[in-house]
KETOR-349733 format. One record per residue: x negated, y negated, z of N, C-alpha, C, O, CB in turn; residue number from 0; residue in one letter. Coordinates in Angstrom, 3 decimals. Glycine has a CB too. Layout:
BEGIN
X / Y / Z / X / Y / Z / X / Y / Z / X / Y / Z / X / Y / Z / NUM / A
...
This chain:
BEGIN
25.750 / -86.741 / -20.273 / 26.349 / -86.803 / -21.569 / 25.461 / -87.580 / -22.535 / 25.324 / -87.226 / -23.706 / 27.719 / -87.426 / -21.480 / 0 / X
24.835 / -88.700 / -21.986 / 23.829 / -89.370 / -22.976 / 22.731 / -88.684 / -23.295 / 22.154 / -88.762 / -24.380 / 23.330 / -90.567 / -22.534 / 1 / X
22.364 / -87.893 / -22.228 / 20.951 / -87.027 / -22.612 / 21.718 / -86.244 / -23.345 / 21.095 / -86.436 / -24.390 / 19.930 / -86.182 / -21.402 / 2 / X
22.721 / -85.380 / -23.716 / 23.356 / -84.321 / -24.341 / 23.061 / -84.715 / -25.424 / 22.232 / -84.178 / -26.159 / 24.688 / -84.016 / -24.146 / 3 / X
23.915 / -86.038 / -25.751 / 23.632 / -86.906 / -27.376 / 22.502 / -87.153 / -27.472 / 22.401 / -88.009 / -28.351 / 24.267 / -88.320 / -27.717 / 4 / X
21.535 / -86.901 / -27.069 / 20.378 / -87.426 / -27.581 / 20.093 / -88.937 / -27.441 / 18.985 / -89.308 / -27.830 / 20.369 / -87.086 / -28.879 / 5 / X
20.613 / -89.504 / -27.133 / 20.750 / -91.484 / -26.406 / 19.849 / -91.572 / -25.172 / 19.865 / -92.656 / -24.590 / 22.703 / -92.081 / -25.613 / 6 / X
19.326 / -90.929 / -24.844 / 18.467 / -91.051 / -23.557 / 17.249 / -90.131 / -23.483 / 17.619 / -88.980 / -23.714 / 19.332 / -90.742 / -22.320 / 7 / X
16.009 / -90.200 / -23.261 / 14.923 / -89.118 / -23.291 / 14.940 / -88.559 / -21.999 / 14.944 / -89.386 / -21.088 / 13.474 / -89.623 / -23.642 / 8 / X
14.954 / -86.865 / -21.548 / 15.093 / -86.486 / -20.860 / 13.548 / -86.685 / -20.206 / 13.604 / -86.604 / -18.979 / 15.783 / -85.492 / -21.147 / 9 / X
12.611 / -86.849 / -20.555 / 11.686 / -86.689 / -20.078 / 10.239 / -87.828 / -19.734 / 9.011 / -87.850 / -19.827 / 11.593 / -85.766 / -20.742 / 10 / X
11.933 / -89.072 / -19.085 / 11.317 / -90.151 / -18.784 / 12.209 / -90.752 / -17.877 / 13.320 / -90.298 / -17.604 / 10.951 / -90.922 / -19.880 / 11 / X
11.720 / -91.769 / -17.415 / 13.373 / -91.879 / -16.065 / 13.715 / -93.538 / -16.798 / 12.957 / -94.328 / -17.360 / 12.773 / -92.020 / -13.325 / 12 / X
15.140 / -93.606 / -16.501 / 15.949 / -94.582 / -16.864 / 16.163 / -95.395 / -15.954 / 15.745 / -95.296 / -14.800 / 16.983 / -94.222 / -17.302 / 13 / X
17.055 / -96.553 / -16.552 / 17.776 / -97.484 / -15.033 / 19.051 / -97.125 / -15.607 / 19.126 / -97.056 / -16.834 / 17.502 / -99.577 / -14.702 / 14 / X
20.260 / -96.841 / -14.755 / 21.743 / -96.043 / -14.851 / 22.504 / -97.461 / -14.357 / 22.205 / -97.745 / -13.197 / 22.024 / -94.352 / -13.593 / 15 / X
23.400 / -98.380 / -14.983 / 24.099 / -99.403 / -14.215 / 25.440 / -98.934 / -13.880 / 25.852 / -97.948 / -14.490 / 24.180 / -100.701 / -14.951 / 16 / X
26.225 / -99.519 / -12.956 / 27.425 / -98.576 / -13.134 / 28.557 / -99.956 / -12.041 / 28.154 / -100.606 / -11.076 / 27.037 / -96.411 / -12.240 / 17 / X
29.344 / -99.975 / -12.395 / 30.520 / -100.745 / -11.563 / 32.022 / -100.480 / -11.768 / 32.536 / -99.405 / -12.077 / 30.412 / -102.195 / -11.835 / 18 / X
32.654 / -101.703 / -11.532 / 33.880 / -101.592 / -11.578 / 34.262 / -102.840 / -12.886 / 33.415 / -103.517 / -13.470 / 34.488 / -101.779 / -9.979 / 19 / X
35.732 / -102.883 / -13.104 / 36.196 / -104.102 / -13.985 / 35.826 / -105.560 / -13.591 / 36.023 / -106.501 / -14.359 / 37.688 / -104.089 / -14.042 / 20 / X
35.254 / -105.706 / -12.299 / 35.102 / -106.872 / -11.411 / 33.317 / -107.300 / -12.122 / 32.989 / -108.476 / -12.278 / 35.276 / -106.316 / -9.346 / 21 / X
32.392 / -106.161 / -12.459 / 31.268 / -106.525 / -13.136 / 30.171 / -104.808 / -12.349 / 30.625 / -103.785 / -11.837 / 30.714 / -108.609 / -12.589 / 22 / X
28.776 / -105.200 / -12.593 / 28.410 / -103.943 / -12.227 / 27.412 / -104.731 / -11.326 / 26.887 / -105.835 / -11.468 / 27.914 / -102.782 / -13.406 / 23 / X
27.308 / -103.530 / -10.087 / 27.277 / -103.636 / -8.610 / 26.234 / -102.289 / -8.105 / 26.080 / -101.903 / -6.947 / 29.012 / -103.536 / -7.954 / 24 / X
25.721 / -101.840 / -9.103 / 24.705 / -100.774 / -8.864 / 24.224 / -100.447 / -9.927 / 24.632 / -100.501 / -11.087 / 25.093 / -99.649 / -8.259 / 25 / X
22.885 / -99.932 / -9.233 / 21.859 / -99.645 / -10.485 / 20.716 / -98.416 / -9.682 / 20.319 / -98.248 / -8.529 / 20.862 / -101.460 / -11.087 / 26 / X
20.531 / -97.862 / -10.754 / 19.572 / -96.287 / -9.846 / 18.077 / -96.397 / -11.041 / 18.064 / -96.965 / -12.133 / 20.874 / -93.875 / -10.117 / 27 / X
17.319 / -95.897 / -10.589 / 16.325 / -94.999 / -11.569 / 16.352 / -93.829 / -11.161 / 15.992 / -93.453 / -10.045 / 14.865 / -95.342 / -11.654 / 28 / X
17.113 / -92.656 / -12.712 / 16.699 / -91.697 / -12.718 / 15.697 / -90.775 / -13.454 / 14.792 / -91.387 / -14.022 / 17.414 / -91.477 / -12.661 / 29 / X
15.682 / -89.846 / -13.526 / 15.227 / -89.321 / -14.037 / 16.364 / -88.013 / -14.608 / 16.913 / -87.158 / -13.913 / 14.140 / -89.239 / -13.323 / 30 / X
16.460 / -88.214 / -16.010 / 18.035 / -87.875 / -16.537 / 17.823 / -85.641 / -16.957 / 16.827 / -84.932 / -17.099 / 18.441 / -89.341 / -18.703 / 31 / X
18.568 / -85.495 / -16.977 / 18.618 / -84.318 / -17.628 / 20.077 / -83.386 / -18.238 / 21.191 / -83.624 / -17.772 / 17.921 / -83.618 / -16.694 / 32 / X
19.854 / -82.311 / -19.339 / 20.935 / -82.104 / -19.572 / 22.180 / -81.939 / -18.871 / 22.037 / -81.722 / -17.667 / 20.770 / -81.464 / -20.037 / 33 / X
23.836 / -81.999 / -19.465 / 24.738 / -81.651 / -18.309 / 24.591 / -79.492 / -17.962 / 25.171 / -78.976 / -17.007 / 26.713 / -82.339 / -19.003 / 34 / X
23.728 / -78.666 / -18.976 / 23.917 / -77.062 / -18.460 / 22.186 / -77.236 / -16.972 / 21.750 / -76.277 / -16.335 / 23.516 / -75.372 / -20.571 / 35 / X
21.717 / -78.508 / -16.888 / 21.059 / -78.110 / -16.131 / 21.118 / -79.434 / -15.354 / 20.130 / -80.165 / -15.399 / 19.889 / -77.493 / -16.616 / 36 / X
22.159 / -79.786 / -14.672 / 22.524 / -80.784 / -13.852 / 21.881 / -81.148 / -12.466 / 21.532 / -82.299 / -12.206 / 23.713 / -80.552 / -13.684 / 37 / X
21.747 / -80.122 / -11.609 / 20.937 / -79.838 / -10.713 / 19.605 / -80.344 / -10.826 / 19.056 / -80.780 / -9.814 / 20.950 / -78.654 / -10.602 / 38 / X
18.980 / -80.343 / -11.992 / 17.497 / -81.093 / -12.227 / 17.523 / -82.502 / -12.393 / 16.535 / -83.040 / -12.892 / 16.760 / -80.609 / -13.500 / 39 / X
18.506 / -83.184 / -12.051 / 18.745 / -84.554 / -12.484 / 17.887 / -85.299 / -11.440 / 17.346 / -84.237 / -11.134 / 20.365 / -85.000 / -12.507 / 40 / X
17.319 / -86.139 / -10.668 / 16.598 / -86.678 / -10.015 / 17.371 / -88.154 / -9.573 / 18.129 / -88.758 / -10.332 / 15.346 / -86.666 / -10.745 / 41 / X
17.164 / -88.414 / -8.762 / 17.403 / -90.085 / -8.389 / 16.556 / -90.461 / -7.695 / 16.409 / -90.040 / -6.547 / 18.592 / -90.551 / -7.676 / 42 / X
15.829 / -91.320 / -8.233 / 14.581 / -91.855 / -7.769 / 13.901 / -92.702 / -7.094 / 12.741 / -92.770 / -6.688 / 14.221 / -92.008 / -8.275 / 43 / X
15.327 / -93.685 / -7.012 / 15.203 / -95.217 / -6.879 / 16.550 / -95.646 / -6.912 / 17.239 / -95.388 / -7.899 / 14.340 / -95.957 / -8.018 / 44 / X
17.143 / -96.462 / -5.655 / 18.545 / -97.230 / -5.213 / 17.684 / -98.785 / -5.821 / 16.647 / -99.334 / -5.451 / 19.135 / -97.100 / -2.978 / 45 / X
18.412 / -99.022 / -6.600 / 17.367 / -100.453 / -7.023 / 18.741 / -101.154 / -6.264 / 18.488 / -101.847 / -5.278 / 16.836 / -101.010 / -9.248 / 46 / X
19.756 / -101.055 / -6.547 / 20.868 / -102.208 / -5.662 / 22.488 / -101.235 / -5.756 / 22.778 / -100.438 / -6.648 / 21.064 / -104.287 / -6.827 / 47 / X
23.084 / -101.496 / -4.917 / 24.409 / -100.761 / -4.335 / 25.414 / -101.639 / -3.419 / 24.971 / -102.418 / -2.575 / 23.928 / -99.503 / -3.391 / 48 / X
26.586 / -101.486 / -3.608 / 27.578 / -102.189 / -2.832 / 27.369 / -101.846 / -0.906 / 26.921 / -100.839 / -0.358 / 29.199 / -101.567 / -3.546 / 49 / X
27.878 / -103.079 / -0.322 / 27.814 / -102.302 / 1.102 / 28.875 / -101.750 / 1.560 / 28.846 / -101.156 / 2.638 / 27.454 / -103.056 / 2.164 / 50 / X
């Protein structure tokens, strides 16, 4: 959805944070792409994740 809006360059990879109300507890590098071509989305990198 951010690459959709234009908020993110598809054609560079990001860091994605993501959690719960408690605080955020994961983080990825991807490499982003539109939602009609989802399948091309990449994950590149587990930088940190819950156990």
């Amino acid at each position: 959805m951010a690459a959709d809006a234009g908020l993110i360059p598809v054609d560079r990879e990001v860091i994605a944070i993501a959690g719960t109300e408690e605080g955020a507890d994961t983080a990825i590098v991807v490499k982003p792409s539109y939602s009609r071509k989802f399948r091309s989305l990449k994950i590149r990198e587990i930088i940190c994740m819950p156990r």
